[in-house]
N, C-alpha and C positions, 0 to 999 in steps of 0.2 A: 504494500500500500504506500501513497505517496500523499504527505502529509499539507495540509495547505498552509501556505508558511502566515498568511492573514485570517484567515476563521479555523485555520486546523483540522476543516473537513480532511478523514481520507478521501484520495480518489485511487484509482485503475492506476499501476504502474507505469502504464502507455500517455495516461492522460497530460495533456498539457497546459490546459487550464482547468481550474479549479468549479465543480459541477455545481457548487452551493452559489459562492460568490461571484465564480466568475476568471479571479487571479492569478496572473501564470504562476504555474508551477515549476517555474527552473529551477535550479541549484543554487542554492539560496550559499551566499555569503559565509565564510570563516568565522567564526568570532574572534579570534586570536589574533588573526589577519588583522583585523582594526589598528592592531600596533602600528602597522607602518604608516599610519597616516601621518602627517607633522613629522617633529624632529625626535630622535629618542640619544641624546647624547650619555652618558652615563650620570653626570653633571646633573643636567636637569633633573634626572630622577630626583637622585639622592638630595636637592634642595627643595622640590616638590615637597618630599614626605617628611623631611625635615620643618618645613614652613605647617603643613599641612597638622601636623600631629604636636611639634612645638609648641603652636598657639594653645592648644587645650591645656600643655602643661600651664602657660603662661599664666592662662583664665582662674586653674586650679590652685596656682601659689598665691594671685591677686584675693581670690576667695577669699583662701584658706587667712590670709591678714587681715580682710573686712571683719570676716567672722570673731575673728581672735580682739580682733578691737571694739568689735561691737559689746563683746560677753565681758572684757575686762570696764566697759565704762558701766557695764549693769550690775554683778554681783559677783566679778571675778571667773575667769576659766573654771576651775574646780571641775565637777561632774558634767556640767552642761555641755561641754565640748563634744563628748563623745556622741552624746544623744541631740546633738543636731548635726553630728558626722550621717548618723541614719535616721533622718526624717526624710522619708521622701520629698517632703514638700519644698523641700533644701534642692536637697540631688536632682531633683527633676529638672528644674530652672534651669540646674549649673550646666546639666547636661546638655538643653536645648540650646544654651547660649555657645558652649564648646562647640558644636557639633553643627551647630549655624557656621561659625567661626570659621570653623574647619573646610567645613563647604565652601565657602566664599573664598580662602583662601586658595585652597583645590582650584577652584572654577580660575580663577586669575593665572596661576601657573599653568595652567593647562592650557590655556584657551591662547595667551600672549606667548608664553613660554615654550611649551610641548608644540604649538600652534596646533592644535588638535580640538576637534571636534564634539563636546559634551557629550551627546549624543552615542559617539562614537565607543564610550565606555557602557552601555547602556544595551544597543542592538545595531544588528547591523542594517537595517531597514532606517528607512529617512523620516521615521517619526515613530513616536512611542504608542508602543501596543497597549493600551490601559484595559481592552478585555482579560492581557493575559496577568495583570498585575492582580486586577478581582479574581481571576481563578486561583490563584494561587492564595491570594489571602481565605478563599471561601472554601475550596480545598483543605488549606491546612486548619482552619477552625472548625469542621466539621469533624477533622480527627481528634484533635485534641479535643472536642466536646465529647465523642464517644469514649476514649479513653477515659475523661475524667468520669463520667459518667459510671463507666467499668470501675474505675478503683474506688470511688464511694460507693457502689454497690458489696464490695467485695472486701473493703476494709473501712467501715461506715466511722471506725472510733478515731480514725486518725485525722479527718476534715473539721477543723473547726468553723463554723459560722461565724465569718467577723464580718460581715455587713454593717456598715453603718452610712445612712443614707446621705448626710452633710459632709463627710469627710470624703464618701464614695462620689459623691457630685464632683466636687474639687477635684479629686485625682481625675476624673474621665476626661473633663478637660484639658487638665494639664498631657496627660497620656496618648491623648489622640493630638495635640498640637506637638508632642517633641520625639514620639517612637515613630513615625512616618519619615521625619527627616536624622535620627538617630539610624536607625535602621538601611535607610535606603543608601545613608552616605556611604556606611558600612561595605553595601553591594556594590556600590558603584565605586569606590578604594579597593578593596578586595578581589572579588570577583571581576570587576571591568580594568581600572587601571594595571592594577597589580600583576592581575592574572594574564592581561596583555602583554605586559612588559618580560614577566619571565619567559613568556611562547617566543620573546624574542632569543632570549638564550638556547631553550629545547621548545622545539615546535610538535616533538611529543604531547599532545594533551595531558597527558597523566603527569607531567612531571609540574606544571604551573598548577595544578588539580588539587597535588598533594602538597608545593610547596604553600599556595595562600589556604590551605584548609589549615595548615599546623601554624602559619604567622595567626591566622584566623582565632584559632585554641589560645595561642601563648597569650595575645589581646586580652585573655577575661583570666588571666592569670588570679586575680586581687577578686574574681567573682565569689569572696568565700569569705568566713571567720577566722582563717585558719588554713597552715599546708594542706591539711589531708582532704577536706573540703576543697581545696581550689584543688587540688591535682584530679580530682573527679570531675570538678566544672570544668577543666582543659578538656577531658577524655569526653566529656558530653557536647563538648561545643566542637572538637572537631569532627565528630559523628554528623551534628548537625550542617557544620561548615562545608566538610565532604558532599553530602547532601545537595547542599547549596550553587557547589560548582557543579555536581554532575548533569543538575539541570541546565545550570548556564552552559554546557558546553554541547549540553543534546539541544537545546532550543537554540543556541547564537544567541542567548539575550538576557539579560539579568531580572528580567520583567517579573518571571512568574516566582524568584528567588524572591524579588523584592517583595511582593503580597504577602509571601507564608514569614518573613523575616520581621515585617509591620506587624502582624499578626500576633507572631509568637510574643511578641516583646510587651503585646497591649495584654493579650491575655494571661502573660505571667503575672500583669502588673493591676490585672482589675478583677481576675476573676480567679484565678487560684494561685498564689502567692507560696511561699516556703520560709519557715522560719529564720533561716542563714539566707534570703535575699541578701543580694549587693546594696540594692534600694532600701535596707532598715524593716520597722516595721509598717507594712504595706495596708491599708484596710482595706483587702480586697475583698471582696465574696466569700470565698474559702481558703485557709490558714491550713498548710499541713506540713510536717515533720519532711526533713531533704533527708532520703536514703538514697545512699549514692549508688551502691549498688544496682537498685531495681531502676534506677533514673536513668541508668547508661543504659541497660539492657528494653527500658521500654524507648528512647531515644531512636537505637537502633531498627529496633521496629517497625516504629511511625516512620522513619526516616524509610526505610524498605516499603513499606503500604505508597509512599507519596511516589516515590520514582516509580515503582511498576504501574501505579496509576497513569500517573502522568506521560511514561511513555509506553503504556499499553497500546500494540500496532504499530508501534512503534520503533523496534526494538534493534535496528538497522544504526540508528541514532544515536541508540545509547551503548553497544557495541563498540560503532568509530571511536570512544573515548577512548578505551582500554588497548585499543589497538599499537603497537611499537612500531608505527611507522611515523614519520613526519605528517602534518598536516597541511593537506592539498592547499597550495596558490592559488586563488580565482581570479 
């Protein structure tokens, strides 16, 4: 079957245009390829992701001194410090404002710098597919509702009800204005820049696939209370991370990564939460205990459910990744 690269219809292997919509069916664009649009000096990288990831540090130290002068003109650092370290209502901002920051940066080196094309980190078609970014968000919340759905069936005493509807108001705003661009800058660093630039070094899939999945894990390094905790959040985030490219690279396009990525972030954050969150204490909907164990192993899972779905009839595509040959020039 031959996949239509704009509604996804299959058609006839013969066929040449698309029997739904209409759209030819050629051989759709590299993703990887994209790299060679603009300039790729070694230079520019390395100041790109320097400027790019700097500024958050920058935002985080300026914070971290507001903060520290705010509590000493009120009643002295003492305890307070740590418990507005994890308030979400903290973190959330700082993060939208990083990560704004970051973007905006990004977008400057890229565009004047790299002379490269936004876009270009994104898909290789000449505008964005926003059906496949809803499939992907709608997709993955659909799993993660059945699963949770399964594990409060099946372990009913470890869900706590922490709803509360003034506090829960708050967050869904803050959460839908800063995980959309939290998230997508993520895919569009990782997955589009990153994963472009190393296809420059090995034009193997697999090797840019594995390298941004593991930079992807080391990133949530600090996702934890503690060693033993973060070294499971790395093993859970590059299950996910893996995930994330193997899509971008059977689709050409970070679209449908970016939906389940917006997704997962809003739903960790509003509707089943974990006691060792990064984000503190969260008033999500449901509060439950992080086993890291069963976290990686259901991870895996979901992560397996989405790609067979996603490239069910598909499977020609998903294949190419794994394959040890260079990837075709168009």
């Amino acid at each position: 079957m031959k996949a239509c690269p704009k509604c996804e219809h299959n058609n006839d292997e013969d066929a040449k245009y698309c029997s739904v919509c209409g759209s030819s069916l050629k051989t759709s664009k590299n993703f990887l390829n994209n790299a060679y649009q603009g300039k790729n000096n070694w230079w520019i990288y390395l100041i790109t992701i320097l400027s790019t990831w700097g500024v958050q540090v920058l935002i985080g130290i300026v914070g971290g001194i507001v903060l520290v002068i705010f509590l000493i003109m009120q009643n002295g650092i003492s305890t307070d410090f740590t418990s507005y370290l994890y308030n979400p209502f903290l973190l959330l901002p700082l993060t939208l404002v990083s990560f704004a920051a970051s973007y905006a940066i990004f977008y400057i080196f890229t565009r004047f710098i790299h002379k490269k094309k936004f876009i270009s980190f994104i898909t290789t078609e000449s505008k964005i597919n926003w059906r496949r970014i809803l499939k992907g968000a709608g997709l993955w919340l659909a799993i993660l509702s059945i699963f949770t759905v399964i594990s409060i069936l099946t372990n009913p005493g470890e869900f706590k009800f922490t709803f509360n509807l003034g506090a829960f108001g708050i967050l869904l705003i803050i959460s839908l204005i800063t995980f959309p661009i939290q998230a997508s800058f993520e895919e569009v660093f990782f997955r589009g820049y990153l994963m472009q630039g190393i296809g420059l070094l090995s034009k193997k899939p697999i090797m840019p696939l594995l390298a941004t999945s593991i930079l992807f894990a080391l990133m949530h390094v600090l996702n934890g209370p503690n060693g033993t905790v973060s070294g499971f959040a790395v093993a859970e985030t590059l299950i996910i991370g893996l995930m994330f490219g193997v899509i971008t690279l059977g689709e050409n396009s970070i679209e449908t990564a970016t939906g389940m990525h917006v997704i997962n972030n809003i739903y960790a954050s509003l509707i089943v939460s974990t006691q060792d969150s990064v984000l503190g204490n969260v008033p999500s909907v449901f509060t439950a205990p992080y086993d890291p164990y069963s976290s990686i192993l259901w991870s895996f899972i979901v992560a397996l459910i989405a790609i067979t779905i996603i490239f069910w009839g598909k499977k020609d595509k998903l294949l190419a990744i794994f394959k040890w040959k260079d990837a075709e020039l168009n």
